[in-house]
C-alpha positions in Angstrom: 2.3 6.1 57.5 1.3 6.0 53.9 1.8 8.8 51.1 -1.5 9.3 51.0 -1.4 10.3 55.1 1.6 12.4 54.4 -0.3 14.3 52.1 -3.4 14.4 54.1 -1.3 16.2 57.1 0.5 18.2 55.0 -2.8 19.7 53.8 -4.5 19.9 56.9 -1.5 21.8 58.4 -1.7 24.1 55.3 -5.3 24.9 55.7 -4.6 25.8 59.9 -2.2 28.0 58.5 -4.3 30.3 56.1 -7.2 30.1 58.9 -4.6 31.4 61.3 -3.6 34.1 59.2 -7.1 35.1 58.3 -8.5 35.0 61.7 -5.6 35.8 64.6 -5.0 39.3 65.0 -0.7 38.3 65.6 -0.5 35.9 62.5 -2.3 38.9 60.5 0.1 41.5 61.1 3.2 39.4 60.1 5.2 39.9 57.5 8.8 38.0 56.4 11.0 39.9 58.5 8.9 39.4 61.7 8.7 36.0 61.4 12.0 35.4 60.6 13.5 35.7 63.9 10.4 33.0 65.1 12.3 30.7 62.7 15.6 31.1 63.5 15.1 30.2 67.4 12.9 27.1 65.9 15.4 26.0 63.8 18.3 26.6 66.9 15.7 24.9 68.9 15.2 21.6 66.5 19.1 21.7 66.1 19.4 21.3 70.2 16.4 18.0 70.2 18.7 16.4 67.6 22.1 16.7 69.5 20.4 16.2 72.7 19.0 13.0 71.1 15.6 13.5 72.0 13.1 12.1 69.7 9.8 13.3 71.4 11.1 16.8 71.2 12.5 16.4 67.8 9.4 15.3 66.7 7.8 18.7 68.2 9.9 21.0 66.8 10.1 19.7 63.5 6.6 20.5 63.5 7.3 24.1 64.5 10.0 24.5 62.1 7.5 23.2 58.9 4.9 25.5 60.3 7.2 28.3 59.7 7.7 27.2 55.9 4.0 27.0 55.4 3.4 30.6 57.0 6.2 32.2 55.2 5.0 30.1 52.0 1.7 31.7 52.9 3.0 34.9 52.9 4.9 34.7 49.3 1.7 34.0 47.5 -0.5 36.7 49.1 1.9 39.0 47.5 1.9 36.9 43.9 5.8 35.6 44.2 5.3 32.1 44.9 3.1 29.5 46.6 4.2 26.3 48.5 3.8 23.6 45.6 6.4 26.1 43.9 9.0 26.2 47.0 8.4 22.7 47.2 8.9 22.0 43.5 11.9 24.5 43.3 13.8 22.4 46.1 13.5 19.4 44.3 14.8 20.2 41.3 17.8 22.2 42.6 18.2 18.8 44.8 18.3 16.7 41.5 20.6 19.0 40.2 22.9 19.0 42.7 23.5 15.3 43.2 24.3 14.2 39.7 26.5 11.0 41.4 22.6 10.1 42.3 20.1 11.3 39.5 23.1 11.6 36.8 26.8 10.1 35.3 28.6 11.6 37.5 31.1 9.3 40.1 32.4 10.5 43.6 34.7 9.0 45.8 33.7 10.3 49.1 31.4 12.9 50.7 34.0 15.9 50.5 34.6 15.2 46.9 30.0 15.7 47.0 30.6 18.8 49.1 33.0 20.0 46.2 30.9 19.2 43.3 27.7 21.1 45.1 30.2 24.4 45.8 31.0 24.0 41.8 26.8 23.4 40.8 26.0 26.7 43.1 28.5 29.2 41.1 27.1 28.3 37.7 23.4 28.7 38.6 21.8 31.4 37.4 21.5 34.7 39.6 24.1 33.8 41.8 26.6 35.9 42.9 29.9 35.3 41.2 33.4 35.2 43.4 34.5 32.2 45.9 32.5 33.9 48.3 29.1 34.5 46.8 26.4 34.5 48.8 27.4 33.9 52.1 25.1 35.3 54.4 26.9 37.9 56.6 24.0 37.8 58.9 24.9 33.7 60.2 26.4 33.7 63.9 30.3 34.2 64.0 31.4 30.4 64.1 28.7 29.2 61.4 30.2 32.2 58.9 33.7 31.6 59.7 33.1 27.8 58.7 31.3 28.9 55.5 34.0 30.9 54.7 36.2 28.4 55.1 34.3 25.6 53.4 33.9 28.0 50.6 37.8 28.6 50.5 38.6 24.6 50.7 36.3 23.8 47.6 38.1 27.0 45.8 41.5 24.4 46.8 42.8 26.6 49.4 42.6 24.3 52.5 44.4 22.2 55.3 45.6 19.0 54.4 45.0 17.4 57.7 43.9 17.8 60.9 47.3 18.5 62.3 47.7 21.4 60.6 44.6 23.5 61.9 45.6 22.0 65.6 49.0 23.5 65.1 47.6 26.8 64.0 45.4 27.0 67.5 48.6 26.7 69.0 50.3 29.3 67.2 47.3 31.9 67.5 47.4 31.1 71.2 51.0 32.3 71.9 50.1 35.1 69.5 47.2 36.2 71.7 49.6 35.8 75.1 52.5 38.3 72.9 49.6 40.6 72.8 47.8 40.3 76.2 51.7 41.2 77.5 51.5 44.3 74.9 48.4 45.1 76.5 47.4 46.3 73.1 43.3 46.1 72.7 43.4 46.1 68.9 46.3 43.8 68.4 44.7 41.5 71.3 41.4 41.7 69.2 42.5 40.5 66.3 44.7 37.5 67.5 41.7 35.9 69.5 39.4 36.6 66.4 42.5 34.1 64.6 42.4 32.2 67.4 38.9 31.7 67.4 39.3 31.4 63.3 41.8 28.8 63.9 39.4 26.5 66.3 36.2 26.6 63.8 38.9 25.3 61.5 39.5 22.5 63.9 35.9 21.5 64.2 35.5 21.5 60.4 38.5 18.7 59.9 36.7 17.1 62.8 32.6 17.3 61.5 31.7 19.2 64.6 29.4 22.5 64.1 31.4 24.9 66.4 28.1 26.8 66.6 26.4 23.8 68.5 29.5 23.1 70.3 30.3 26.0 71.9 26.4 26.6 72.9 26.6 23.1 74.6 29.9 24.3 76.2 28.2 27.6 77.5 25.4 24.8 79.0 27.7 22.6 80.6 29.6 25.8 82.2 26.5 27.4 83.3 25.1 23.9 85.0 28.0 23.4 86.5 28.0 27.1 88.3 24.6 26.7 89.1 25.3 23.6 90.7 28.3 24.7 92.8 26.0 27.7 94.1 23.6 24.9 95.4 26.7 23.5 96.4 27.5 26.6 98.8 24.1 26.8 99.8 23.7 23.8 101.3 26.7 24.8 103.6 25.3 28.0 104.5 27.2 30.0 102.4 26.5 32.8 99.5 28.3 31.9 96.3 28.7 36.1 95.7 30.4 36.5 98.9 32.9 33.7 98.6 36.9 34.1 98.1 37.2 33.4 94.3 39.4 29.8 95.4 36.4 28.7 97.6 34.0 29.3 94.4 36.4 27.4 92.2 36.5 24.9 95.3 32.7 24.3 94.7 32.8 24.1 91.0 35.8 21.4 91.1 33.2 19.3 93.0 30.6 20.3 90.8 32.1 19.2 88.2 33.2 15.9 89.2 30.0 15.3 90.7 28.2 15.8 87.0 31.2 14.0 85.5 29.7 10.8 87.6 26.0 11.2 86.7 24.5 8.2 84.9 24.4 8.0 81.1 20.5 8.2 79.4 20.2 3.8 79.5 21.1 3.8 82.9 18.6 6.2 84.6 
C-alpha cells in the first residue's frame, strides 16, 4: 500500500467519523468520558488478537481502536482544544524527542538503558508532574500500576538486580501470607497477599511478561478447563454442582491433560 493510500483511508475513515457524529443519535450524545470505557475494552480487546496471534482479528481491532482516536479527536476540536493533524503532530514530536539514540547524539547500550533515558525525558517536560511518581494513572488495573510503579522506581535506581532476587521475594511473601492465614488476621492477611502479589508483577517485569495479560490468559485457561470438566461429567450422567469436591477435581485433572494434548495452531 502506498502513502498516498494510507492517506486516502485515513481520510475516508475521518470523514465516516464526523458523518456518524452528525447523523447517529448514540455517536451524538457522546462525550470523552462515555467513550472512554468503549476504548479501553478495544484496546484490552487488540491486546488479546496480538497475544493470541491472530492476524485477521488484529487487523479488526486495530481498526476499532483508530476509530476511537478519530472520534475522541473529533470530539477535542468541536470544543476548540485540538484537532487530529495536532494529536498526530504532537505524538511525533514527543516521539523524536524521546529517542535521541535515533533522531539525536545520544548512545545506548541496550533497551533498559532506552527505557531509562524516556523515564529521564518525561520528568523535564513541561507540565508534568514532578516526583518519581508523577503521573501515574491511579485508574490502570492493579497489576499494570504496580509494574508502573515499579518501572518508575527502577529508572529512579531503586531496583532488583536480577531475576533471582524478585523470585526469592515471592517466596518470602508466601510464608508471610501462610504466618498470617494461621493468625487468621484479615488485615495482616490483606496486606501480605497485596506483597505477594507485588512481589510476582515484579517477577514478570525481570521476565518481559505483562502480568495484566498473563493473569487474564490464566483466568481463560482455568475457566476452559472447568467448563470442559463439566462436559466431562455430563457425558457420564452426572451434575458438576452435585459432585464430591475430589470427583470435580477428578474431572478437571482429565481436563486438563486432555487440553495439555490438543494440537498446536500448524498442526490443526
Amino acid at each position: 500500500m502506498s502513502r498516498t493510500d494510507i492517506a486516502d483511508a485515513l481520510v475516508g475513515l475521518d470523514d465516516l467519523t464526523r458523518r456518524l457524529r452528525s447523523e447517529c443519535p448514540w455517536d451524538r450524545e457522546q462525550d470523552e468520558r462515555t467513550i472512554v470505557p468503549h476504548t479501553l475494552e478495544e484496546a484490552y480487546e487488540l491486546a488479546d488478537a496480538a497475544y493470541s496471534r491472530d492476524d485477521a482479528k488484529l487487523l479488526d481491532e486495530l481498526g476499532d481502536v483508530l476509530f476511537q482516536v478519530h472520534f475522541l479527536a473529533l470530539l477535542m476540536e468541536e470544543r476548540g482544544v485540538g484537532d487530529l493533524a495536532q494529536v498526530a503532530e504532537h505524538c511525533r514530536q514527543k516521539l523524536i524527542r524521546r529517542h535521541p539514540h535515533v533522531f539525536g547524539e545520544v548512545e545506548v547500550e541496550s533497551a533498559g538503558e532506552v527505557l531509562r533515558n524516556w523515564d529521564r525525558i518525561k520528568q523535564g517536560e513541561t507540565g508534568r508532574e514532578p516526583g518519581i511518581f508523577g503521573e501515574v494513572p491511579e485508574i490502570l488495573p492493579g497489576p499494570l500500576y504496580a509494574r508502573k510503579v515499579q518501572r518508575r522506581a527502577a529508572s529512579a535506581g531503586f531496583d532488583f538486580p536480577d531475576l533471582q532476587a524478585p523470585i526469592a521475594s515471592v517466596r518470602e511473601e508466601l510464608g508471610e501470607v501462610e504466618a498470617a492465614a494461621q493468625r487468621a488476621d484479615p488485615d495482616e492477611c490483606f496486606a501480605e497477599v497485596g506483597d505477594l502479589l507485588f512481589a510476582a508483577v515484579s517477577v514478570a517485569r525481570k521476565l518481559h511478561v505483562d502480568p495484566e495479560l498473563a493473569l487474564r490468559a490464566c483466568a481463560d485457561r482455568f475457566r476452559d478447563r472447568i467448563e470442559a470438566a463439566e462436559s466431562l461429567a455430563a457425558e457420564s450422567g452426572e451434575i458438576w454442582e452435585q459432585l464430591s469436591e475430589a470427583k470435580q477435581h477428578d474431572y478437571y485433572d482429565h481436563a486438563r491433560a486432555a487440553g495439555s494434548r490438543a494440537p498446536a495452531d500448524g498442526d490443526k
